[in-house]
Backbone bond lengths (Angstrom), bond angles and torsions (degrees), N, CA, C in turn:
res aa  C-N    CA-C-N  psi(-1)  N-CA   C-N-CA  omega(-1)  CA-C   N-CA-C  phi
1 X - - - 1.472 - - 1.517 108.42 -
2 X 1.175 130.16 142.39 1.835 139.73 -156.58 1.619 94.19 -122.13
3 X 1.540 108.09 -35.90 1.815 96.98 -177.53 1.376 106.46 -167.30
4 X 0.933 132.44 179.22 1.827 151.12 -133.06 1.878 80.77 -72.82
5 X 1.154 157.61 28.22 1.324 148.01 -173.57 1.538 101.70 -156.41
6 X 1.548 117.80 137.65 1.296 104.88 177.26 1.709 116.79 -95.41
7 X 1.016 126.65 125.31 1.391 143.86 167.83 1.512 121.01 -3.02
8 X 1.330 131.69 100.39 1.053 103.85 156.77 1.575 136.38 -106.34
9 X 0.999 128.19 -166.05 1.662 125.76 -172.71 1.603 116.78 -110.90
10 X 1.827 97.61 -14.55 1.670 95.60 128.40 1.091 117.75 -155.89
11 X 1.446 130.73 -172.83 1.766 128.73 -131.44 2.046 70.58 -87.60
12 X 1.463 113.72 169.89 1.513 139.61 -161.92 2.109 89.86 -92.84
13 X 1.359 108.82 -21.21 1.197 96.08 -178.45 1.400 108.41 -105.99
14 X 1.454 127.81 0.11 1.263 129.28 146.95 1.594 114.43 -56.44
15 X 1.433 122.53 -55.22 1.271 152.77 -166.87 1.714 100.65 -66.17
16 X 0.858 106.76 -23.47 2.152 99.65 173.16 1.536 100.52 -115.36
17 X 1.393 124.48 -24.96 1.631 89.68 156.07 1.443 126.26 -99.08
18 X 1.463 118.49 23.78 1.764 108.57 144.52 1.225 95.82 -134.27
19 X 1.554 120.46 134.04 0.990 120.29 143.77 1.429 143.09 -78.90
20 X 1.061 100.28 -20.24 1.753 103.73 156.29 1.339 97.46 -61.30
21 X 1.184 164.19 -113.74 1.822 160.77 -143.48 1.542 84.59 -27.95
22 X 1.455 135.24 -70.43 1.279 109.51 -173.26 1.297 133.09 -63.91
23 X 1.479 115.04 -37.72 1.639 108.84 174.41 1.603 101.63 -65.93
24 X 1.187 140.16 2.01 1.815 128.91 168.90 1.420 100.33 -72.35
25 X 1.734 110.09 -37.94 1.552 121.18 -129.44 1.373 80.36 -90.00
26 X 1.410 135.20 -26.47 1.417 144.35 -153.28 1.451 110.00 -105.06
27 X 1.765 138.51 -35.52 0.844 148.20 130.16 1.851 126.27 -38.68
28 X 1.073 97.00 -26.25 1.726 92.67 178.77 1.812 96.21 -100.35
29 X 1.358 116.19 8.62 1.475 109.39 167.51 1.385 105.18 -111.20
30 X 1.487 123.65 -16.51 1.315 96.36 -166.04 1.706 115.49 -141.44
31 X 1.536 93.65 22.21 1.797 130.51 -166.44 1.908 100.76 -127.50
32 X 1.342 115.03 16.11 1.651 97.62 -170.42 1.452 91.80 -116.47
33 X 1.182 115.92 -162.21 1.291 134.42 -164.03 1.665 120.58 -43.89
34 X 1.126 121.83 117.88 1.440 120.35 -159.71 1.865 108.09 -68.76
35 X 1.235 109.19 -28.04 1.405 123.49 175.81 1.771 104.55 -52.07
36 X 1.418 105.10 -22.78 1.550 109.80 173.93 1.245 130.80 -56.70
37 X 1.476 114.21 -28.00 1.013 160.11 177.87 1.884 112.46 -53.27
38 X 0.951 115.18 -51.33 1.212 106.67 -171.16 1.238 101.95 -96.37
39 X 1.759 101.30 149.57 1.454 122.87 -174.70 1.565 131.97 -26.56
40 X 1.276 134.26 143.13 0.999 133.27 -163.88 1.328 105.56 -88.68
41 X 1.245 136.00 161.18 1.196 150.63 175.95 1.653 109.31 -38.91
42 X 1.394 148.33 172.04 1.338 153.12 172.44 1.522 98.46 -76.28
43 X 1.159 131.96 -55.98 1.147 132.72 -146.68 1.577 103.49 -85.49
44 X 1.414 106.66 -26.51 1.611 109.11 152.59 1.256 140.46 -52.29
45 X 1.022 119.92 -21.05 1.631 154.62 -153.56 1.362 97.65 -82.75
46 X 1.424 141.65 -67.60 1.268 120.15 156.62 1.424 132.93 -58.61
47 X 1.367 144.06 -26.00 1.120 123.16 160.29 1.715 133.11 -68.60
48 X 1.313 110.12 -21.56 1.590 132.96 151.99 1.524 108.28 -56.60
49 X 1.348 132.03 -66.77 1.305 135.55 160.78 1.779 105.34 -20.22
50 X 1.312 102.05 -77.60 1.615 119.09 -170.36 1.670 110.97 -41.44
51 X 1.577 110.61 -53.52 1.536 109.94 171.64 1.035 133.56 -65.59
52 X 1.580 107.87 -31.89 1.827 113.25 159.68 1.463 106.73 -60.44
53 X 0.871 140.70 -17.62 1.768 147.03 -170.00 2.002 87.16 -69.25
54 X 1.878 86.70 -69.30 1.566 100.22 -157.96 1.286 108.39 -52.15
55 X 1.444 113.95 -43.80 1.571 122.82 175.34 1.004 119.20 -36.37
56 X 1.699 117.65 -53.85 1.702 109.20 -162.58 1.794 90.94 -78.26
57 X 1.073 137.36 -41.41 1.042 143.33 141.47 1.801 110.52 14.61
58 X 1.372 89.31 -95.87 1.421 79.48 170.12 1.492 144.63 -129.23
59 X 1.642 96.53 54.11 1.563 122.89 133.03 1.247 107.56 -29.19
60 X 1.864 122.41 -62.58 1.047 106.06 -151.77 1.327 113.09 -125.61
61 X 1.613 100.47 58.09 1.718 116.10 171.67 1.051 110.50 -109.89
62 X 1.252 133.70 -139.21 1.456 143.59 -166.61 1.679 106.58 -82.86
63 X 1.132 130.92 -155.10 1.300 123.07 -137.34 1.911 77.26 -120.29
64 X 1.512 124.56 -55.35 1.360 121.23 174.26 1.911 105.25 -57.37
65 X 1.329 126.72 -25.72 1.415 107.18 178.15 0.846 122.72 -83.45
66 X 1.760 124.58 -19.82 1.263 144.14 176.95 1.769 106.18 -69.24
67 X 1.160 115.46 -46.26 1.818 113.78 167.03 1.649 106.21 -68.00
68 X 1.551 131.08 -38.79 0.746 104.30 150.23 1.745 150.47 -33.95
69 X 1.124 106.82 -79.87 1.804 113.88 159.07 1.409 119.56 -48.07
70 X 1.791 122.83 -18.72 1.317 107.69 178.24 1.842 95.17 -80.59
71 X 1.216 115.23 -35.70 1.556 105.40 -177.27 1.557 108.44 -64.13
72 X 1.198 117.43 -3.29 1.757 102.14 -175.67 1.228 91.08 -95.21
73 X 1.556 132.31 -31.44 1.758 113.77 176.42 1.068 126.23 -89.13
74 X 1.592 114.71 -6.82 1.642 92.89 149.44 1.329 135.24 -80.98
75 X 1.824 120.29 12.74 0.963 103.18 -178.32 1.601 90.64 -113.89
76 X 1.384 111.33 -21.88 2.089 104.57 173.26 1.392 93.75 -105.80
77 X 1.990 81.96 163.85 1.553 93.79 158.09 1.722 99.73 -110.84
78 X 1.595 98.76 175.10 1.431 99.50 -153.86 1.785 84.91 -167.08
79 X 1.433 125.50 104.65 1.726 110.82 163.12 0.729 157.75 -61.88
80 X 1.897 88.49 -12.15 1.680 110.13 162.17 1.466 107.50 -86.48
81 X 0.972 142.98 2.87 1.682 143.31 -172.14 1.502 97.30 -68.23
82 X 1.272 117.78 -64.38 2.038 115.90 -170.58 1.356 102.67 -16.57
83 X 1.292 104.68 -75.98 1.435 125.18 -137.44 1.384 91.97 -59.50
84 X 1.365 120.01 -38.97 1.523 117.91 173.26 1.318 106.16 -57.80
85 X 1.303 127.06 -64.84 1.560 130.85 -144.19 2.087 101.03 -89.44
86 X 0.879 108.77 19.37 1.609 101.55 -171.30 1.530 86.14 -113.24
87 X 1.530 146.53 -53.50 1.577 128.23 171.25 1.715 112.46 -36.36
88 X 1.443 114.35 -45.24 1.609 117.84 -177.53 1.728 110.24 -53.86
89 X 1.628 106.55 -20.89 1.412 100.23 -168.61 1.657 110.41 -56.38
90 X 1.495 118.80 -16.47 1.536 129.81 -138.60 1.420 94.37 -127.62
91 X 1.849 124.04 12.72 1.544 103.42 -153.71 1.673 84.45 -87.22
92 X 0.989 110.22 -161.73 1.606 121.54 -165.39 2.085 102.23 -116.19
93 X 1.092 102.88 15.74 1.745 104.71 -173.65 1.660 89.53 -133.12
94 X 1.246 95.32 104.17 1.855 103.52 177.21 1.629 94.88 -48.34
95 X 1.379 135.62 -47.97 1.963 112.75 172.23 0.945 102.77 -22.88
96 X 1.063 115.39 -98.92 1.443 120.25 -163.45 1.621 118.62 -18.57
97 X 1.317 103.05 -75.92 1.282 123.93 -158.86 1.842 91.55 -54.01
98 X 0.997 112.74 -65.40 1.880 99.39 161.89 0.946 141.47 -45.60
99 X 1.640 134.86 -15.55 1.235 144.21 -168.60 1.458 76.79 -113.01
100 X 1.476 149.28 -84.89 1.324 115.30 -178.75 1.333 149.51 -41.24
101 X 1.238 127.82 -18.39 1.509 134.91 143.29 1.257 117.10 -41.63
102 X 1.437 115.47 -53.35 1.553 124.93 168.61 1.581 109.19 -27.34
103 X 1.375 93.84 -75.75 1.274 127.22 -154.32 1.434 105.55 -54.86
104 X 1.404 106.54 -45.02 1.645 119.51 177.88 1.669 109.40 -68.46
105 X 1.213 106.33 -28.40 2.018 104.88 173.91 1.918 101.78 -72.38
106 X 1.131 118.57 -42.46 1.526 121.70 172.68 1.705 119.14 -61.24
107 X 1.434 92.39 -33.93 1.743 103.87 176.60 1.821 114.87 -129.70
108 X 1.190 111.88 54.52 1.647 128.74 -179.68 1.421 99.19 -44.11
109 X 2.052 97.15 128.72 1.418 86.99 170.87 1.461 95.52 -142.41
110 X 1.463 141.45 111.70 1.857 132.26 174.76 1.349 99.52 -8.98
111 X 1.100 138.29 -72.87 1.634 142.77 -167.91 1.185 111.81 -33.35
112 X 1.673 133.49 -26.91 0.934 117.61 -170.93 1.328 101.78 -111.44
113 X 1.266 129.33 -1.77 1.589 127.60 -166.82 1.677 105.97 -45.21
114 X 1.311 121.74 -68.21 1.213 145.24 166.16 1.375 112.95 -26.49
115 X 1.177 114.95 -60.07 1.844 111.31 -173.86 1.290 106.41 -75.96
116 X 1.616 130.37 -19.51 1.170 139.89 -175.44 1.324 109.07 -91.12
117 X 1.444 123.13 -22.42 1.842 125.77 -179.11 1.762 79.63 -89.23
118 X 0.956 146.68 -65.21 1.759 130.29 -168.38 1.434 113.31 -54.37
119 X 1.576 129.38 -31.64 1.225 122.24 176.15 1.150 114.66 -45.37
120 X 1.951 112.95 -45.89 1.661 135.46 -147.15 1.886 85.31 -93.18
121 X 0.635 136.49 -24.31 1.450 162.74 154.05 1.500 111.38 -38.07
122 X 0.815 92.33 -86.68 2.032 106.49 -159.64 1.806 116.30 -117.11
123 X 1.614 106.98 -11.28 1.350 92.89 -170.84 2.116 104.68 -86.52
124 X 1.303 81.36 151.63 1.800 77.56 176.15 1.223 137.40 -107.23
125 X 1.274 88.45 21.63 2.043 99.53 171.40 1.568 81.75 -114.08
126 X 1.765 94.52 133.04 1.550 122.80 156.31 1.074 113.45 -60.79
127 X 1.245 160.29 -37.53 1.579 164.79 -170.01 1.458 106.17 -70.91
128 X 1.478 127.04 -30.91 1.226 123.88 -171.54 1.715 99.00 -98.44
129 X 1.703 122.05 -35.41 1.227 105.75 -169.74 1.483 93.70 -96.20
130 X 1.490 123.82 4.07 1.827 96.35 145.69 0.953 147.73 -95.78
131 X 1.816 102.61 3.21 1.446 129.00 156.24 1.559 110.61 -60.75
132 X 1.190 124.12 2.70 2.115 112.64 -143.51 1.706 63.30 -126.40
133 X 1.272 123.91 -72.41 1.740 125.07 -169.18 1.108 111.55 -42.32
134 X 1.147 131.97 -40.30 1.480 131.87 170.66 1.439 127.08 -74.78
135 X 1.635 100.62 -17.19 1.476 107.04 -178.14 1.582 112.43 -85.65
136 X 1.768 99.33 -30.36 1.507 100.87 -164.98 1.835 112.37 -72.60
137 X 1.651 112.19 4.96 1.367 110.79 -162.81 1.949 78.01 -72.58
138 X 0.962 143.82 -14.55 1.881 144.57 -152.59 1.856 90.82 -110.53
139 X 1.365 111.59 20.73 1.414 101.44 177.72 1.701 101.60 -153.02
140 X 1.566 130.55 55.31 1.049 120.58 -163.27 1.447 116.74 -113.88
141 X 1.622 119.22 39.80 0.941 145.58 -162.99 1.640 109.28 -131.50
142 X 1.638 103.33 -16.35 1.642 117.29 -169.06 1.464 106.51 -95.66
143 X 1.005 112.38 167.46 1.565 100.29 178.85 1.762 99.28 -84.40
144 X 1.312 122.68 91.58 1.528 122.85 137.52 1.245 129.17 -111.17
145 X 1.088 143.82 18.60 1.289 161.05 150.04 2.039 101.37 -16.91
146 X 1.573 72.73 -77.32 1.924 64.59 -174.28 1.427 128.65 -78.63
147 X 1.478 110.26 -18.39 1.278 111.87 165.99 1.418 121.33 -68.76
148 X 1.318 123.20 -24.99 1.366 133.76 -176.99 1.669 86.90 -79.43
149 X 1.211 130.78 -67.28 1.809 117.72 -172.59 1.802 106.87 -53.42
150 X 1.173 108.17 -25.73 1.064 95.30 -174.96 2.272 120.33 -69.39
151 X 1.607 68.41 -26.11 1.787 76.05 -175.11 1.151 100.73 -66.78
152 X 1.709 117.11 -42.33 1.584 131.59 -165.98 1.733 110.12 -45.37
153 X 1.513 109.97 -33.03 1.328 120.50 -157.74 1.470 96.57 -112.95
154 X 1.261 130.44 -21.86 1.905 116.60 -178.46 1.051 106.48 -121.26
155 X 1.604 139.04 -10.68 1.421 127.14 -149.27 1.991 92.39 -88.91
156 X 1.856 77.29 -169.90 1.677 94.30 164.43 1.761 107.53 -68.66
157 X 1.659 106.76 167.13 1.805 107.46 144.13 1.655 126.90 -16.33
158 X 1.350 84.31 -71.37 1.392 101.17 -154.63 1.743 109.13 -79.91
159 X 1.567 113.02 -6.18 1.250 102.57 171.90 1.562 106.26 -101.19
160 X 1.364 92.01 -18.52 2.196 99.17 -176.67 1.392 122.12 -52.59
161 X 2.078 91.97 -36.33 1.549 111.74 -160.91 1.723 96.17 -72.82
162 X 1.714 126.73 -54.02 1.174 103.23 168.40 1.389 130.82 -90.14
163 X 1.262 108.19 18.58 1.637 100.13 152.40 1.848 118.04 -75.40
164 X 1.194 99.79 -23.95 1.289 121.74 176.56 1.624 108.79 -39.08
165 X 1.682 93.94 -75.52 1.519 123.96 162.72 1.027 118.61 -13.65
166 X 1.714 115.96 -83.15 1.285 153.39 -108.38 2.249 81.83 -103.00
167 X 1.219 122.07 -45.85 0.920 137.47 -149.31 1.747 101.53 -82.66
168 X 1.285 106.54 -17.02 1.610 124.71 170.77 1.739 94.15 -66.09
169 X 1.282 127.76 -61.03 1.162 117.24 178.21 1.291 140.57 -82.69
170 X 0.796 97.47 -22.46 2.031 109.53 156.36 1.543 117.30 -72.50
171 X 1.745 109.79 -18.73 1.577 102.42 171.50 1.585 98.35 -85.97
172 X 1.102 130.77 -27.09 1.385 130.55 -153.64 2.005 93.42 -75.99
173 X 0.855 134.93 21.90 1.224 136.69 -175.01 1.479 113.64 -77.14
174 X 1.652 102.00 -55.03 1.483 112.30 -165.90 1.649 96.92 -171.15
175 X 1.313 114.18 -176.67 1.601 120.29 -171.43 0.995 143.53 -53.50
176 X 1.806 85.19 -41.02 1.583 115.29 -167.36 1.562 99.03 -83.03
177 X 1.530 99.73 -52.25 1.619 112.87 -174.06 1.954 103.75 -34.71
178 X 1.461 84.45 -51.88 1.782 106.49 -166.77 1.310 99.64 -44.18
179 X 1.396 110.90 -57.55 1.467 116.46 -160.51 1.388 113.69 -87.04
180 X 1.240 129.60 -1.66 1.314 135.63 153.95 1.416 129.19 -83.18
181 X 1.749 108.34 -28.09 0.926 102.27 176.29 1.869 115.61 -86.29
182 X 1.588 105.38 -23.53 1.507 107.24 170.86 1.773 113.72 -46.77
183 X 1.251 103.24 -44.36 1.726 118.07 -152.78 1.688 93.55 -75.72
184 X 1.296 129.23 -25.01 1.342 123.02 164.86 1.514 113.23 -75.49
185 X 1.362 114.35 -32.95 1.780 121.82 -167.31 1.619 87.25 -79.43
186 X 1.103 143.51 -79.93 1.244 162.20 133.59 2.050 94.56 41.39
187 X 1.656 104.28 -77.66 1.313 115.46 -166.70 1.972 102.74 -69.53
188 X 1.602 111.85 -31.04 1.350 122.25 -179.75 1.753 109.82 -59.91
189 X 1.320 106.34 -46.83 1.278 112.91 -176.37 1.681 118.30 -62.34
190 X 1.586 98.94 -33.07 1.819 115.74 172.67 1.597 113.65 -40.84
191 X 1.732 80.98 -66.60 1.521 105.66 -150.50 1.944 113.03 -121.15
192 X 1.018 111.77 6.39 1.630 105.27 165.78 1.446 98.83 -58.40
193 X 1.378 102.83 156.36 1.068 119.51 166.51 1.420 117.12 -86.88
194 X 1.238 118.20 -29.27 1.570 128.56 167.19 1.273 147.71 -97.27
195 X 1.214 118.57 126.32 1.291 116.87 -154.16 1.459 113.77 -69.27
196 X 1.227 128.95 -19.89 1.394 121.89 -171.06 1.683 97.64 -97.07
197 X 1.130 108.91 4.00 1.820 112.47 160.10 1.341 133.27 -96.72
198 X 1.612 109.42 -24.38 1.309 133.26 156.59 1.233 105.25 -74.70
199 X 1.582 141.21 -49.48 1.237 116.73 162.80 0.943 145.88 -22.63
200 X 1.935 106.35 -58.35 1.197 130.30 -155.03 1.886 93.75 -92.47
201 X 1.083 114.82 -19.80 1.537 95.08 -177.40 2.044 97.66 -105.58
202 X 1.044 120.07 14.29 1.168 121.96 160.01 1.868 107.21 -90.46
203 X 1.400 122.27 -32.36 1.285 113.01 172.25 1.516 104.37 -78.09
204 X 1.186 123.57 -39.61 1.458 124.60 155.66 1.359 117.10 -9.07
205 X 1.210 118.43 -70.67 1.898 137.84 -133.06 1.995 77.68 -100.45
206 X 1.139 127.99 -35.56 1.023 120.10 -173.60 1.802 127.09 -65.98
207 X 1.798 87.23 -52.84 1.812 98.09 148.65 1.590 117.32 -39.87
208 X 1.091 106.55 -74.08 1.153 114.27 -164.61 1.880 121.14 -52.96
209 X 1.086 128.84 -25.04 1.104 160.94 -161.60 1.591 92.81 -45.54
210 X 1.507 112.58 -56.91 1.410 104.69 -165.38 1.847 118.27 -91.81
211 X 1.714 95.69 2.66 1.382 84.96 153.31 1.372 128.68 -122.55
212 X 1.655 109.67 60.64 1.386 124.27 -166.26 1.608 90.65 -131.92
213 X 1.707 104.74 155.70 0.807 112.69 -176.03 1.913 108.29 -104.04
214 X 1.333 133.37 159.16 1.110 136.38 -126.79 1.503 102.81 -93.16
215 X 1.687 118.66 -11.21 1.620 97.00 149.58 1.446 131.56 -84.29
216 X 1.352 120.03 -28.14 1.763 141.53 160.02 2.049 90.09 -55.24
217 X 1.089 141.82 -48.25 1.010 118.97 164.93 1.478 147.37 -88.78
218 X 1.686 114.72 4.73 1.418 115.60 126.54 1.120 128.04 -64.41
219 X 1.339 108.54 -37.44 1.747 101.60 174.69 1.090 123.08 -45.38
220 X 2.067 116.99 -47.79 1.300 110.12 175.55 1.275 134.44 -73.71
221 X 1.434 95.94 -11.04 1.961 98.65 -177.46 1.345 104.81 -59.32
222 X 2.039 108.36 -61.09 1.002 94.66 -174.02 1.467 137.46 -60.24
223 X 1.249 116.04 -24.46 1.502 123.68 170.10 1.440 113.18 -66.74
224 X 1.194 104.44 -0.06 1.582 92.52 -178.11 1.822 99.31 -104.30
225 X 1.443 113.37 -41.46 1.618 132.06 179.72 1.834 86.70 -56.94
226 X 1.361 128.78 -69.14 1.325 114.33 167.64 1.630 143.67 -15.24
227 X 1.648 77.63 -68.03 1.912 66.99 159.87 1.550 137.27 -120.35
228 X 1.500 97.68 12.45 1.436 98.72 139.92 1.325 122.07 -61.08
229 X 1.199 146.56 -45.23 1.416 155.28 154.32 1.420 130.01 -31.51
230 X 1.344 97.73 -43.80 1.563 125.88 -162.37 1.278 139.04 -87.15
231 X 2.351 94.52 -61.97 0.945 99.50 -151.04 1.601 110.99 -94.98
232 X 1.275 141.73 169.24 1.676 134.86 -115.85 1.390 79.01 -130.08
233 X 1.412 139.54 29.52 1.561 140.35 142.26 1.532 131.08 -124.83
234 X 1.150 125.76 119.65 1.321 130.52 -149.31 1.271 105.95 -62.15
235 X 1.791 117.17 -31.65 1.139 120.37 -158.47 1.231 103.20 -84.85
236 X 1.477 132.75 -32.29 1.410 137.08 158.31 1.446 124.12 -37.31
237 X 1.781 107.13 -66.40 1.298 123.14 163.09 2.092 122.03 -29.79
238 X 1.406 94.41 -47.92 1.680 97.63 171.71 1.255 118.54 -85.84
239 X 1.135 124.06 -14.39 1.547 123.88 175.36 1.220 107.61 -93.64
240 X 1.426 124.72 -0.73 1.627 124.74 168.39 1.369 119.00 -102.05
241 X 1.394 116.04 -18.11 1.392 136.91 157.04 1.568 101.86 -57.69
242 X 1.363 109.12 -79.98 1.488 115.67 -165.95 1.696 98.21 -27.23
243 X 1.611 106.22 -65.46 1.049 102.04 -154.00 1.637 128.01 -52.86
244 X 1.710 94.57 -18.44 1.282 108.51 -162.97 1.654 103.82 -82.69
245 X 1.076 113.19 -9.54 1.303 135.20 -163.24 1.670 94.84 -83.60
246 X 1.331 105.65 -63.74 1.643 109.49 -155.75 1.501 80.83 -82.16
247 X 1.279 160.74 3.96 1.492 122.41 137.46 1.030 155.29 -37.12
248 X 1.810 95.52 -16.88 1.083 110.95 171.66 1.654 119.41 54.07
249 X 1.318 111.16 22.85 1.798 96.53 -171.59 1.747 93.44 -104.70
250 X 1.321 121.18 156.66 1.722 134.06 -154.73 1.688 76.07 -66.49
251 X 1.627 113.04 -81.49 1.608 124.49 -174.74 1.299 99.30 -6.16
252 X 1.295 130.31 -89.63 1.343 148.85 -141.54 1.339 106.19 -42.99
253 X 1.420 87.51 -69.39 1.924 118.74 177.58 1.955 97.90 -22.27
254 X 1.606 76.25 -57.57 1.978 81.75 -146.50 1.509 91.29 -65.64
255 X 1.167 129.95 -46.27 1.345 106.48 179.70 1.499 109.45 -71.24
256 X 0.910 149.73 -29.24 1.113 115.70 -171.23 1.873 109.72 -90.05
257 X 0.845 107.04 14.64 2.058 131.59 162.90 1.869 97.42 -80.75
258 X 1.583 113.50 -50.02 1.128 104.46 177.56 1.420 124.25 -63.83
259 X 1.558 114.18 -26.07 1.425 109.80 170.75 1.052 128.39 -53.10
260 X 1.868 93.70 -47.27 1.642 103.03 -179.40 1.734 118.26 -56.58
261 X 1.345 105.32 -17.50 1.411 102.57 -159.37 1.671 101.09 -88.97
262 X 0.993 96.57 -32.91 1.973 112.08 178.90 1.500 100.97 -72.57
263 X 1.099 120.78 -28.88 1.745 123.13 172.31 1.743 101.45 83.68
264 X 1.637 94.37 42.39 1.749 89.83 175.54 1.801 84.42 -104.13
265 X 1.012 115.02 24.66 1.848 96.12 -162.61 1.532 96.98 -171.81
266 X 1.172 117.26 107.63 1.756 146.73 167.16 1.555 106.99 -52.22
């Protein structure tokens, strides 16, 4: 950072007339390495402090300061941030209203569950309700369960793929959740038409795995050995491996050792 604003990689008025350049620009801040994740150093702590200051700051300036401060909360959290970022849910410039969804999955607050299940709901730019799918994985205690399957099964790509996601943590709740949310990931992985949705609900079914009970988790092996085997995209095929892999269960292993040995499996 060079001065009181954090940097971007392009100017903020490039960044509101495409929103695709921003949902990349917004995903490569808040979709990368999970190790990112943990706390910053002590001595960081006041200059992090200082930008959450500037942020809420200017939330509530002009329309470029307001993308400003929404990019500083998706990369902190901050407890005073909500109260700022939940009026943006309603502004009339889908930016916004997407970069606050963001912002609200980085800084989860109950208050917003509701305005954020109507976005995924009713709003009609895709960019904002795949901002809301990605946000709701920071709310999996709320009732989105069915709104998240619901996106899984009618939306665009790009909102399916993190409903896909998002639905790993809202099943991880309890049994039922688990097993409802597998039996949607389960049919997604069959029959999407897209591969980066079959991916994503094949890393899905993999999370979820250990809070399923042991017929919902034959079910998923085999659906996962399926289209690792099967399915007619490579990138699918390895993300159904992986998953099958980090189960870590002896069974699994050895068969899928037997593939290798039969030379159905590299």
């Amino acid at each position: 950072m060079t001065g009181p604003f954090p940097e971007f990689s392009h100017s903020p008025a490039e960044l509101a007339l495409d929103p695709e350049m921003l949902a990349r620009e917004l995903a490569e801040e808040l979709l990368g390495d999970p190790l990112d994740e943990l706390e910053a150093p002590d001595a960081d702590a006041a200059a992090v402090a200082a930008e959450c200051d500037l942020g809420l700051q200017l939330l509530q300036g002009s329309h470029e300061q307001r993308m400003q401060g929404l990019r500083m909360f998706c990369e902190h959290r901050d407890p005073r941030a909500p109260a700022r970022l939940l009026p943006l849910l309603e502004a009339s410039c889908p930016i916004l209203r997407m970069s606050a969804a963001y912002a609200l999955g980085r800084n989860p607050d109950l208050q917003a569950v509701g305005p954020l299940l109507a976005l995924l709901q009713n709003d009609s730019n895709g960019y904002v309700r795949k901002a809301v799918a990605w946000s709701l994985s920071s709310y999996p205690d709320a009732p989105v369960m069915n709104p998240l399957i619901r996106a899984l099964e009618t939306d665009i790509a790009a909102v399916r793929l993190w409903a896909a996601s998002s639905l790993a943590d809202a099943g991880a709740t309890g049994l039922a959740k688990a097993d409802q949310a597998a039996g949607q990931l389960l049919q997604a992985l069959r029959i999407d038409s897209e591969p980066v949705v079959r991916s994503n609900s094949a890393w899905s079914l993999g999370r979820l795995y250990s809070d399923l009970v042991e017929p919902r988790q034959k079910e998923v092996v085999e659906a996962l050995l399926g289209a690792m085997l099967q399915d007619n995209d490579p990138a699918v095929r390895d993300e159904a491996r992986l998953a099958l892999e980090q189960l870590e269960d002896p069974q699994v292993l050895e068969r899928l050792q037997t593939l290798v040995d039969e030379g159905l499996l590299s």
